[in-house]
C-alpha positions in Angstrom: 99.8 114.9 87.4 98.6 112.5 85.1 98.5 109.0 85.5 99.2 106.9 82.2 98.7 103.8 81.5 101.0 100.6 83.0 104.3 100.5 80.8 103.9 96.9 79.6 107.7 95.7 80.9 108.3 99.3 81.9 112.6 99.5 81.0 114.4 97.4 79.0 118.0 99.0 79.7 117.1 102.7 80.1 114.2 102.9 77.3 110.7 102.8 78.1 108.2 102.0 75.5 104.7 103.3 75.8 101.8 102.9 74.0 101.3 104.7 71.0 98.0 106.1 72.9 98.5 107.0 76.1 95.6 106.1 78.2 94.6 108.0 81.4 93.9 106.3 84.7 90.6 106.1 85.2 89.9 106.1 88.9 86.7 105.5 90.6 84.9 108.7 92.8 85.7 108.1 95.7 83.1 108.6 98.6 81.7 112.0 98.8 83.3 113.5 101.7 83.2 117.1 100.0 83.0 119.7 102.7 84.4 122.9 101.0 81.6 125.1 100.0 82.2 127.2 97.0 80.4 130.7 96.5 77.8 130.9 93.9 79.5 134.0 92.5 82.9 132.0 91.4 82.9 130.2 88.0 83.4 126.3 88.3 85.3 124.0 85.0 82.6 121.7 83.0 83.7 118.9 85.0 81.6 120.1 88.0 79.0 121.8 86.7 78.1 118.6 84.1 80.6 115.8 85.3 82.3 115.9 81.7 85.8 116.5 80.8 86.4 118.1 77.9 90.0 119.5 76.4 91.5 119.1 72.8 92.4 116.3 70.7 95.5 117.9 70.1 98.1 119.8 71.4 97.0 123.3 71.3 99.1 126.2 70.2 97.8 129.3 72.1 97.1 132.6 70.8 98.5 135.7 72.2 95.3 136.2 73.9 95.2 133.0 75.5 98.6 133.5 76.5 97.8 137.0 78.4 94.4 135.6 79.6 96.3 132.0 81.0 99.1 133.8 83.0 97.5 135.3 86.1 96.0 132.0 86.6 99.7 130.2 86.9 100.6 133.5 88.9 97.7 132.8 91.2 98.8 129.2 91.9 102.1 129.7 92.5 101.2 132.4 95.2 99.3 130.1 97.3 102.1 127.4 97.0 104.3 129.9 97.9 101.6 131.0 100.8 101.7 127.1 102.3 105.5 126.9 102.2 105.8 129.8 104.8 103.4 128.1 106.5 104.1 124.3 107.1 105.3 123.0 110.1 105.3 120.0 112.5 102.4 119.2 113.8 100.3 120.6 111.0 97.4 118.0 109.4 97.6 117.7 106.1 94.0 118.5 106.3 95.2 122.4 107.6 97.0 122.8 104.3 93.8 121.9 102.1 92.1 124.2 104.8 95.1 126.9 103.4 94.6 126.2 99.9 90.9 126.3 100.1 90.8 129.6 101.3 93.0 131.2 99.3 91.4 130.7 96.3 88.2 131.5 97.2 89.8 135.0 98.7 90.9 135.5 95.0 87.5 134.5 93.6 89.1 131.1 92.0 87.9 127.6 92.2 90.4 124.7 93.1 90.9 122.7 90.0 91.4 119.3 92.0 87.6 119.6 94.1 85.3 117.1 92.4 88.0 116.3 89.4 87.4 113.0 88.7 85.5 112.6 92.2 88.4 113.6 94.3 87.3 115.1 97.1 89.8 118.1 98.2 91.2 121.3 97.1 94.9 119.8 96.9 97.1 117.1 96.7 99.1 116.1 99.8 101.7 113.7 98.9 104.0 113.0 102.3 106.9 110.8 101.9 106.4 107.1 100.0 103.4 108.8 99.0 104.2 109.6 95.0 101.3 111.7 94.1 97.6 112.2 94.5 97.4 112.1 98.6 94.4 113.1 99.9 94.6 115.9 102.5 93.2 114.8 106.0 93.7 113.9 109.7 97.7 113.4 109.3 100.0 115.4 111.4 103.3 116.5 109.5 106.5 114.9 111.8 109.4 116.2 111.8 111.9 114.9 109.4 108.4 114.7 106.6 109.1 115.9 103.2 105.6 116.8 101.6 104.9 117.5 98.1 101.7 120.1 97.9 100.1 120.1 94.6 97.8 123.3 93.7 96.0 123.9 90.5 93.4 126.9 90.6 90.5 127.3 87.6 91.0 131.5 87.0 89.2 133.7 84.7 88.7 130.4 82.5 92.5 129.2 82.7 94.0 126.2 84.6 97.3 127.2 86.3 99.3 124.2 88.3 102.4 124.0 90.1 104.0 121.7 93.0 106.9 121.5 95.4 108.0 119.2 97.8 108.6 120.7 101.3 111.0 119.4 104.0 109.8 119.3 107.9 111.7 120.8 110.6 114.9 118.6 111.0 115.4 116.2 107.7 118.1 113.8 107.0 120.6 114.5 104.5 119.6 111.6 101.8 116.4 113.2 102.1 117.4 117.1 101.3 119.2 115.0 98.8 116.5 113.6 97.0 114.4 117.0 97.1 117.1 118.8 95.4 117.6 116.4 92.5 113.9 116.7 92.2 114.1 120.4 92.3 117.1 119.7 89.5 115.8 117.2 87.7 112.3 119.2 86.7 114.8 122.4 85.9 116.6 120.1 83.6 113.5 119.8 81.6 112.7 123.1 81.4 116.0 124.1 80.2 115.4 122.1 76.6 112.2 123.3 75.7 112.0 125.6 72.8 110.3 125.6 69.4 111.3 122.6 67.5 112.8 120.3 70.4 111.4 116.9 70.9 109.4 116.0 73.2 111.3 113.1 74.4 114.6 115.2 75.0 112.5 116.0 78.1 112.6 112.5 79.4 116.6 112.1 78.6 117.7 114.4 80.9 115.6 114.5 83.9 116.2 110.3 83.4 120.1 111.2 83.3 119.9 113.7 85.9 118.2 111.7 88.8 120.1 108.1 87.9 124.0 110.3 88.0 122.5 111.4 91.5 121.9 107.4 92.8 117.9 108.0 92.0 115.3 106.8 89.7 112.2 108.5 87.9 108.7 107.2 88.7 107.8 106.8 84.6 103.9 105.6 85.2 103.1 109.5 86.2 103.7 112.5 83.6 103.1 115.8 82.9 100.4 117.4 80.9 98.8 120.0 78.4 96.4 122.6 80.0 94.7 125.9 79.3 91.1 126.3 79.6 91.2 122.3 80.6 93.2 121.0 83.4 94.7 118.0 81.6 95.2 117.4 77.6 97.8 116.9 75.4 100.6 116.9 75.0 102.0 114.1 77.4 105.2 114.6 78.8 107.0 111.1 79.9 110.0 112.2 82.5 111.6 109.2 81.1 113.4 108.3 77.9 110.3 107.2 76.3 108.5 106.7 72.3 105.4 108.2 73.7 105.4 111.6 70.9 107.7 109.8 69.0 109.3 112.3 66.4 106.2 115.1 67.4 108.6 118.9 68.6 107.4 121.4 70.8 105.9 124.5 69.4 106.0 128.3 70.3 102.4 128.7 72.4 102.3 125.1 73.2 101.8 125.2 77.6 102.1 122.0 79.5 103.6 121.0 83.1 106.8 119.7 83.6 106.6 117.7 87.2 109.0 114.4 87.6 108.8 112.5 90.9 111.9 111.7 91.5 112.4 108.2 94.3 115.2 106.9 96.4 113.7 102.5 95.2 111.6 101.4 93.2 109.7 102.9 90.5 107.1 100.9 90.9 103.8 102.2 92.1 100.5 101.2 92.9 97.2 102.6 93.9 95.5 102.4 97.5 92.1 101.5 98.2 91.1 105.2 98.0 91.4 105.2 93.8 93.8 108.0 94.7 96.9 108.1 96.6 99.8 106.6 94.8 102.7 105.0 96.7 105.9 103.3 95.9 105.8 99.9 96.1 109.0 99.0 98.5 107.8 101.9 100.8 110.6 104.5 99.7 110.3 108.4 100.1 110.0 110.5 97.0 110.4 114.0 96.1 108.7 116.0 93.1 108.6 119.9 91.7 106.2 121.3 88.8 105.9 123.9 86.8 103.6 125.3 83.9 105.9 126.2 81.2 105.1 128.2 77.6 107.2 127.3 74.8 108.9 130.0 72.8 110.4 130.4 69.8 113.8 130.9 72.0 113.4 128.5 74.9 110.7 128.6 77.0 108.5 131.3 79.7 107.7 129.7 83.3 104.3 130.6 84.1 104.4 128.9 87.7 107.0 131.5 89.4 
């Protein structure tokens, strides 16, 4: 997830105009609480080994071989997600599912893309309830009637692979299950336009549509992102109706995430003390899903399933 820069009036009507140069969020390390150790023998991105983040001016159109060398990445990502789903429950810490995370990717000799990003200090993002994005895994217990949004990118043979989905805890409310499964619909409405030659900004029209026909709104100050052998480049993709590409399509080989969060309030946000976790501003629950997506001449491959 990539946080952009404040949308100066953010919507007049149901149009959002952005900046023609989208500006990343830069946040301040936080304090070093790293405590994950990280064998010699696993390859680390630039970012930790030098502290600079490097990634292309310009969407990138992959080659075959970046395609074949990119996928088991995404498949290794979406594994562990899938490994933390069976395992939530009540009375877990949020601290248990970094503990998860953590592991699994060292079992499968990959480092997780979030540790020492930026200075953030865990192996995943832990995002529970008016918590939009970015949580930082720790002493919190899961309750019941939580929904949770676990966020896992893994760095893999040289490749970046991220996905996210928002889990619900033992016994939650029906508005709730609600929200998670616009969310869930709202990030499959992207996917469905992509293919070679669609705009860009289609992809903000219909998740938009989708979550305000469901009573919902789109958080527009977080979007989705190019990535490949970096874990955050271009393209942007705005889950709103938005200028942002302006008349820029999508291109076979082009691979970016898809990931709306999706709130039952206010879209506004704002950032905690930590330089991290995001939250709504009038304290309402929200619900998000991602996936890595290739663009094809035909529609479009998901790499993250």
């Amino acid at each position: 997830m990539k946080l952009i820069a404040k949308i100066g009036g953010l919507h007049t009507g149901p149009f959002y105009t952005i900046p023609s140069k989208i500006i990343r969020k830069l946040f301040q390390p936080v304090k070093d609480t790293y405590s994950q150790a990280i064998p010699a023998s696993i390859p680390v991105p630039s970012y930790v080994s030098s502290g600079v983040i490097t990634g292309p001016s310009q969407p990138e159109i992959k080659t075959a071989d970046q395609i074949k060398k990119m996928k088991p990445a995404c498949q290794l990502a979406a594994s562990i997600l899938r490994t933390v789903g069976d395992n939530i429950k009540v009375g877990m810490t949020t601290e248990d599912i970094n503990t998860i995370v953590h592991s699994k990717c060292i079992e499968a000799g990959a480092y997780p893309s979030p540790l020492k990003y930026r200075g953030f200090p865990k192996s995943v993002c832990t995002s529970v309830n008016n918590v939009a994005c970015h949580g930082i895994p720790g002493p919190l217990k899961l309750q019941d009637g939580d929904i949770i949004n676990v966020d896992i990118t893994v760095f893999y043979k040289g490749y970046h692979g991220d996905t996210s989905q928002t889990f619900m805890v033992g016994d939650v409310n029906e508005r709730a299950r609600t929200l998670v499964e616009t969310a869930r619909q709202c990030r499959d409405a992207g996917i469905s336009v992509c293919k070679d030659g669609t705009l860009f900004s289609d992809i903000g029209d219909i998740i938009y549509t989708t979550a305000i026909d469901a009573g919902f709104d789109v958080i527009a100050s977080c979007c989705g992102h190019g990535i490949g052998e970096y874990f955050h480049g271009p393209p942007d993709i705005v889950h709103v109706p938005n200028d942002a590409m302006g008349d820029e399509r999508m291109r076979s080989g082009m691979a970016f995430t898809i990931e709306p969060i999706i709130c039952d309030g206010s879209p506004e946000i704002k950032v905690l003390d930590d330089g991290w976790t995001l939250v709504t501003v009038d304290g309402s629950i929200s619900a998000q899903f991602e996936h890595t997506v290739l663009v094809t001449d035909d529609g479009c491959e998901i790499l993250t399933q």
